[in-house]
Backbone as CSV, one residue per row, in Angstrom:
resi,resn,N_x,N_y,N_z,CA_x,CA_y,CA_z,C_x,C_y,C_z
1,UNK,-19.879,-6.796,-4.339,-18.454,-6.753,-4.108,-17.784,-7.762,-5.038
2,UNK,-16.643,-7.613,-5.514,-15.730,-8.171,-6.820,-14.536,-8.508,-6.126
3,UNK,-14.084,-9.924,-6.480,-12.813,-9.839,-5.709,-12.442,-11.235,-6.957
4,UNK,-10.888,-10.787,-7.048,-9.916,-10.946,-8.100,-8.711,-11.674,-7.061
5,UNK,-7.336,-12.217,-8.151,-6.497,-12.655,-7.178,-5.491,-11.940,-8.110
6,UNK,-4.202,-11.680,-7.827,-3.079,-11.208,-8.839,-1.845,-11.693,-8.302
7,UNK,-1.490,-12.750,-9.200,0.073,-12.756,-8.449,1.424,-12.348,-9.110
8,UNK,1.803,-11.657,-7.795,3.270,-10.291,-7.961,4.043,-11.374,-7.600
9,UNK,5.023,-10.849,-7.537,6.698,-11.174,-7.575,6.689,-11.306,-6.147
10,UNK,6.218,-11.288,-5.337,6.193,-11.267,-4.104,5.005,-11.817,-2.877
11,UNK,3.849,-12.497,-3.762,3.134,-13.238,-3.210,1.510,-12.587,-4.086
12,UNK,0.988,-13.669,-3.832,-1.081,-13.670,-4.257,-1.699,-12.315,-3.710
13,UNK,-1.688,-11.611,-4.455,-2.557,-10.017,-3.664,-3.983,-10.252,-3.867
14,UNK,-4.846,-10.189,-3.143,-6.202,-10.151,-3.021,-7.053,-8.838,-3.286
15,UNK,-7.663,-8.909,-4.699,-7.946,-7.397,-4.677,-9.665,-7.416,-4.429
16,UNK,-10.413,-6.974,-3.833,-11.414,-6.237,-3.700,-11.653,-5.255,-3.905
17,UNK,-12.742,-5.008,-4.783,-13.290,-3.901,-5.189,-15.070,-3.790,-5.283
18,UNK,-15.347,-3.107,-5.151,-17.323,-2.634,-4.761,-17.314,-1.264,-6.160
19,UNK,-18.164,-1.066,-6.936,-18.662,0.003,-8.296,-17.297,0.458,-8.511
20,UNK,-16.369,-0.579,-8.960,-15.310,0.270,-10.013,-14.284,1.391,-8.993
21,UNK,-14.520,1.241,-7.780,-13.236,1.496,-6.546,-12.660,0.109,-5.652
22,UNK,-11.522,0.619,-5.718,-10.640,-0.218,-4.716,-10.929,-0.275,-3.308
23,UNK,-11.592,-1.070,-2.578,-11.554,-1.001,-1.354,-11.038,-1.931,-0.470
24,UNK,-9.625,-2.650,-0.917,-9.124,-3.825,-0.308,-7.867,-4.671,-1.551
25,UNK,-6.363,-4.742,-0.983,-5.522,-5.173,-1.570,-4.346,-5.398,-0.672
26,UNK,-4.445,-6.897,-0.423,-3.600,-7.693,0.750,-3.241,-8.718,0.309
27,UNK,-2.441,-8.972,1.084,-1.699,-10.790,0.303,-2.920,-11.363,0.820
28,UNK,-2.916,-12.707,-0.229,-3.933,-13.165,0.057,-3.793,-14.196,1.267
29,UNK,-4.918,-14.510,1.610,-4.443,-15.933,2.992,-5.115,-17.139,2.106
30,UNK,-6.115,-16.819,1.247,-6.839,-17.970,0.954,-7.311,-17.922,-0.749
31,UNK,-7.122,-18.307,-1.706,-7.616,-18.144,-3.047,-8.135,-19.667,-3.764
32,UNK,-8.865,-19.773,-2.737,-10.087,-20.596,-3.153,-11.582,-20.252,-3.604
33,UNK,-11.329,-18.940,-2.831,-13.066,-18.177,-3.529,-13.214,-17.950,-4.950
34,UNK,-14.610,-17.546,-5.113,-14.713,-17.402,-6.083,-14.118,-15.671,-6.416
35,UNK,-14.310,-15.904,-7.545,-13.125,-14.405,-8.501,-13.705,-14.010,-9.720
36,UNK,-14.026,-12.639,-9.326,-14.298,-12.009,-10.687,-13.402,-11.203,-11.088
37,UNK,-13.080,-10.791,-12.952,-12.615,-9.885,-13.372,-13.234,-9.269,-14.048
38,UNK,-13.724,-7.786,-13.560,-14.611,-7.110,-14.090,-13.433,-6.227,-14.623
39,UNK,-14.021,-4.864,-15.524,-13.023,-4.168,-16.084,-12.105,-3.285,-15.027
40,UNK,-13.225,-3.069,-14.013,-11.968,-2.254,-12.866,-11.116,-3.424,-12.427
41,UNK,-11.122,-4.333,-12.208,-10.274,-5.486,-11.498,-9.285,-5.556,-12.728
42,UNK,-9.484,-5.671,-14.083,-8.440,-5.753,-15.003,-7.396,-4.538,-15.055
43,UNK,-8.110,-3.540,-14.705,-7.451,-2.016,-14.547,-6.276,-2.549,-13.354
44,UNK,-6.615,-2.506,-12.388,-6.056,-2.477,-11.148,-4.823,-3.678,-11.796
45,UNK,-5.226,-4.643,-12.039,-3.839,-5.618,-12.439,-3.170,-4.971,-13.501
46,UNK,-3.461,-4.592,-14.163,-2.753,-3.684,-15.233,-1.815,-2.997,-14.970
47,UNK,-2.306,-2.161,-13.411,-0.994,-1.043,-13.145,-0.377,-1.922,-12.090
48,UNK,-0.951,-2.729,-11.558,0.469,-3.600,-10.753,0.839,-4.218,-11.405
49,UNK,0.736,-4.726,-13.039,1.461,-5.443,-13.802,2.915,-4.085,-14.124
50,UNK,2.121,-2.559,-14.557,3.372,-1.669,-15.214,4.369,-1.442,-13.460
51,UNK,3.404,-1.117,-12.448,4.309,-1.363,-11.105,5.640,-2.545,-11.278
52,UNK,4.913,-3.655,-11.333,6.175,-4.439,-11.124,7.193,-4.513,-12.482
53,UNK,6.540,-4.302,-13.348,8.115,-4.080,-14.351,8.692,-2.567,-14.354
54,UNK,8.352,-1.318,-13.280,9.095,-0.673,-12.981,8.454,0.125,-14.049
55,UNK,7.265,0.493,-14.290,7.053,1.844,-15.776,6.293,2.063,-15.137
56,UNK,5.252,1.920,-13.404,4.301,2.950,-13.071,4.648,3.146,-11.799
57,UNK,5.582,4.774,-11.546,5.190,5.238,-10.250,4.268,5.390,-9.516
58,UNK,3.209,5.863,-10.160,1.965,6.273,-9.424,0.803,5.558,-9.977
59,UNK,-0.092,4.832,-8.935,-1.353,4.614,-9.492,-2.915,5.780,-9.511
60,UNK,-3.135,5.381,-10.831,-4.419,6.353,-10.955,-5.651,5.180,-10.731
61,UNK,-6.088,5.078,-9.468,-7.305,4.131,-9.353,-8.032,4.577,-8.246
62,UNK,-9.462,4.789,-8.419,-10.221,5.178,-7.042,-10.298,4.104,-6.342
63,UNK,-9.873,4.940,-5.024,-9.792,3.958,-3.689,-11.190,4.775,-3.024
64,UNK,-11.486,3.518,-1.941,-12.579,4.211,-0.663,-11.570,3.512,0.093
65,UNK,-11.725,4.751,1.134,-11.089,4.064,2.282,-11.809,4.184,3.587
66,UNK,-11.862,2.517,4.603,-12.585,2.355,5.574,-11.563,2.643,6.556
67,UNK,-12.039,3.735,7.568,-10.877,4.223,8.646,-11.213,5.214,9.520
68,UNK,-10.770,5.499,10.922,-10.834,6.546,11.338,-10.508,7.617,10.584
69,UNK,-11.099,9.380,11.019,-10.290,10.137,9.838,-8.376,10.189,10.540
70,UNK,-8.270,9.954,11.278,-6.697,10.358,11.467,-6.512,9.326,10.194
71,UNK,-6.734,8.001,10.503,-6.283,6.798,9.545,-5.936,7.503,7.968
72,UNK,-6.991,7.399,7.857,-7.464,8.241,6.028,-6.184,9.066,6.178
73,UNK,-6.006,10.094,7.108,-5.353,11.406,6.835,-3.932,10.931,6.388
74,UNK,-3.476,10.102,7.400,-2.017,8.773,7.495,-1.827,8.538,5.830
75,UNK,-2.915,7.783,5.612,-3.208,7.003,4.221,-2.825,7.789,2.985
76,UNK,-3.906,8.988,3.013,-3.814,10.035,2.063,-2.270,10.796,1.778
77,UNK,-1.786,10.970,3.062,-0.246,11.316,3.155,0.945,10.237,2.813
78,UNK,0.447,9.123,3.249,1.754,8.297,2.637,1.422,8.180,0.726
79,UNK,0.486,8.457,-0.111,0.456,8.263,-1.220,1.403,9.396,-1.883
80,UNK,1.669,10.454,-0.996,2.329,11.345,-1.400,4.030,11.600,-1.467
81,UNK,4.522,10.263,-1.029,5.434,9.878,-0.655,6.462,9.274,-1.902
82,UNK,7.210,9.655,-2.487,7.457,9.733,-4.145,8.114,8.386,-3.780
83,UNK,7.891,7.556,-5.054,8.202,5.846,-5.451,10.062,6.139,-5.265
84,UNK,10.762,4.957,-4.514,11.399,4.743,-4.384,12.184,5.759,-3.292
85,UNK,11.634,5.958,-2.375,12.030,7.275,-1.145,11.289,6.854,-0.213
86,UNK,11.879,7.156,1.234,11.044,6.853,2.413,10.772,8.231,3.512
87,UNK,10.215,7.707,4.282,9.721,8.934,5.275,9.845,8.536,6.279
88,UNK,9.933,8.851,7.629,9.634,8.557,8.596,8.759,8.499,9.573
89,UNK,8.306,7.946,10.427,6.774,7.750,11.097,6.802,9.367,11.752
90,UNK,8.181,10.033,12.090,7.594,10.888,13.025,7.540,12.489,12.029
91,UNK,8.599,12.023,10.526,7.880,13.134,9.938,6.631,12.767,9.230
92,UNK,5.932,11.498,9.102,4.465,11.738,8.416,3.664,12.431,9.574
93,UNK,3.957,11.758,10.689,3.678,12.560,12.251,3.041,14.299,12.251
94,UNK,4.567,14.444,11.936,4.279,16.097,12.293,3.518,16.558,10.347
95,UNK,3.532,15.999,9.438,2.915,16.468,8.062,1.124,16.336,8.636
96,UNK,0.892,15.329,9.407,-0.286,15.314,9.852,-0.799,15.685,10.732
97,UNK,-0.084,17.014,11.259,-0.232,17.603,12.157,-0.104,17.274,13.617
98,UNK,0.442,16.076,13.879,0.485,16.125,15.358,1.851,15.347,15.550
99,UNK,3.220,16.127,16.124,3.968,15.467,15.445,4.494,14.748,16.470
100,UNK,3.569,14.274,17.918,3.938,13.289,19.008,2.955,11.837,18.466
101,UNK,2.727,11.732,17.617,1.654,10.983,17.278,2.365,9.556,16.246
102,UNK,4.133,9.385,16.143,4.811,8.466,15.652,3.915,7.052,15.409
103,UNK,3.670,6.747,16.847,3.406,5.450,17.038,1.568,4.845,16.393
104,UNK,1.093,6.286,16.551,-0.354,6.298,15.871,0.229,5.946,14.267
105,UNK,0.567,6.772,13.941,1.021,6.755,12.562,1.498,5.056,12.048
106,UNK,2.173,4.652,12.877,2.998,3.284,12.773,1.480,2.239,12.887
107,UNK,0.310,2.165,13.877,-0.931,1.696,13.491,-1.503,1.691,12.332
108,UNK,-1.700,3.002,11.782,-2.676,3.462,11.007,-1.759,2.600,9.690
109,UNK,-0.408,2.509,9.362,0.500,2.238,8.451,-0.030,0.420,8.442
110,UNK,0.056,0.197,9.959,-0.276,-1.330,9.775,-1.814,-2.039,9.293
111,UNK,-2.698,-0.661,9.478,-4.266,-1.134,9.205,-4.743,-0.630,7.620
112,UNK,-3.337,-0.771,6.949,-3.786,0.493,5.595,-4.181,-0.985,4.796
113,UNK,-5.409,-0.661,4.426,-6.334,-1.544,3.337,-5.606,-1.696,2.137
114,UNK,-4.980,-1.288,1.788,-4.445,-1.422,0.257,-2.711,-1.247,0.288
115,UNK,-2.303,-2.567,0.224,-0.794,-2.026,0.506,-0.211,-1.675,-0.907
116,UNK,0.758,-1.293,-1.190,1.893,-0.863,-2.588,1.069,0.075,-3.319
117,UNK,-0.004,0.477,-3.536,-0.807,1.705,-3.740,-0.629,2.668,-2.601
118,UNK,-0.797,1.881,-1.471,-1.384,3.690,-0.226,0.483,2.546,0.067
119,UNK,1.593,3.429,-0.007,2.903,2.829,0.057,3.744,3.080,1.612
120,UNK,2.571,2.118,2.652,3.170,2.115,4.064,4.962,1.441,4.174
121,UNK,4.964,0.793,2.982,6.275,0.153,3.124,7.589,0.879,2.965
122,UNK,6.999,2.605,2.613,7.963,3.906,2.208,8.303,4.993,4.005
123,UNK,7.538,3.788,4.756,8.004,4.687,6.356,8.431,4.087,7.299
124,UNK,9.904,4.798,7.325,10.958,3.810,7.907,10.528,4.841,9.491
125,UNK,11.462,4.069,10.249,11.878,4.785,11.471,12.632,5.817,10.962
126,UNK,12.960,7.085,12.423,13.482,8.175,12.411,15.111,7.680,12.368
127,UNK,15.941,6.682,12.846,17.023,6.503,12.447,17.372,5.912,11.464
128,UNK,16.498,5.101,10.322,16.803,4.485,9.116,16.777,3.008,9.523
129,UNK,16.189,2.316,10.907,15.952,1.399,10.407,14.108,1.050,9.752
130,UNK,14.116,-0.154,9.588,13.012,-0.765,8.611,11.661,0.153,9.918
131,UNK,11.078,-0.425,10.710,10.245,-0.339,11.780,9.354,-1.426,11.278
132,UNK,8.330,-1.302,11.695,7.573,-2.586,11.463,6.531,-2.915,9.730
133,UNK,6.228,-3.465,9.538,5.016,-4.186,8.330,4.053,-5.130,8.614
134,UNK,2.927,-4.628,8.565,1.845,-5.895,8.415,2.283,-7.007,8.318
135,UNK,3.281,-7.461,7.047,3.319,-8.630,6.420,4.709,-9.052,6.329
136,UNK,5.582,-8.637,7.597,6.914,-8.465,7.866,7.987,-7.573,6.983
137,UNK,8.997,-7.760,8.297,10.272,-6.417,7.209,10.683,-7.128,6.281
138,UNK,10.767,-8.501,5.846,11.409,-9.003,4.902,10.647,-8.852,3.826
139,UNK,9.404,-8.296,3.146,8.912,-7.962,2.613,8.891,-6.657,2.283
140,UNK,8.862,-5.769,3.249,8.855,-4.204,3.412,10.450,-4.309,2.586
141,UNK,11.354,-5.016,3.483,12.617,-4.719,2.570,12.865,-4.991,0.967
142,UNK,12.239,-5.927,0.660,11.999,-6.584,-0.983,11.379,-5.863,-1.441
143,UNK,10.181,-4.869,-0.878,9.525,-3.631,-1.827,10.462,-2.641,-2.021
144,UNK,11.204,-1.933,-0.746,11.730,-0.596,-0.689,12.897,-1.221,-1.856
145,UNK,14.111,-2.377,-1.593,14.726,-2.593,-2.738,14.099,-2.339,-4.184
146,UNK,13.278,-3.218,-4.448,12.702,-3.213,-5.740,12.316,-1.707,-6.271
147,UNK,11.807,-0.978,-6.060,11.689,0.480,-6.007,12.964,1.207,-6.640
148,UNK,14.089,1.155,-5.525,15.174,1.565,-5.596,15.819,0.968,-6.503
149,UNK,15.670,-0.530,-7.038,16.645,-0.710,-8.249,15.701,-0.287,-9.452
150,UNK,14.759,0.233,-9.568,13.379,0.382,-10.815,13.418,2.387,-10.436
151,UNK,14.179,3.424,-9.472,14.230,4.658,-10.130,15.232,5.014,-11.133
């Protein structure tokens, strides 16, 4: 396992990665470990380097993802969620087929391994406010802005 540190405009992201996939990208709590940059770890900073100056909508990087399958399914669906646009928990809900399942969805959003790649910070509540973030709304709000001033 390979683990790198990158710092965004918005705090130390901790990237982990195992054979050249992503399997872990969170603010960091601690960057005292040790750190490798192998060529996938340089990749991965690369496109959160073109991310944050606003030239990469989409990342092309293999992820594994550790999860129930609803989780994955959550995961896989919010990537589909076009840069600078949001969704709501109860329509990713019903896209994932179960569309009483809001609040599952709002879990699965909070346990997503890789944040600003798998883009939980793009699913608001059904009336437009924020709803919740791992790593608070004042963050969720500084992504969804940033987005919106970079379409």
């Amino acid at each position: 396992m390979d683990k790198s540190f990158y710092n965004s405009p918005f705090g130390i992201l901790e990237i982990i990665c195992e054979k050249d996939t992503l399997i872990s990208l969170k603010l960091a709590q601690n960057t005292e470990n040790f750190c490798t940059d192998t060529t996938f770890i340089k990749t991965v900073k690369s496109q959160l380097d073109e991310y944050f100056l606003g030239k990469r909508k989409i990342f092309d990087l293999k992820i594994s993802l550790i999860g129930t399958d609803f989780q994955k399914c959550v995961w896989q669906t919010l990537q589909k969620i076009p840069y600078g646009e949001t969704k709501s928990y109860s329509e990713i809900a019903t896209t994932v087929g179960n569309k009483n399942a809001q609040r599952a969805v709002g879990s699965a959003c909070n346990k997503n391994p890789v944040i600003i790649i798998i883009p939980c910070h793009r699913v608001v509540s059904k009336n437009g406010n924020l709803g919740g973030f791992a790593y608070g709304k004042t963050l969720k709000q500084n992504l969804l802005t940033f987005e919106k001033l970079n379409t």
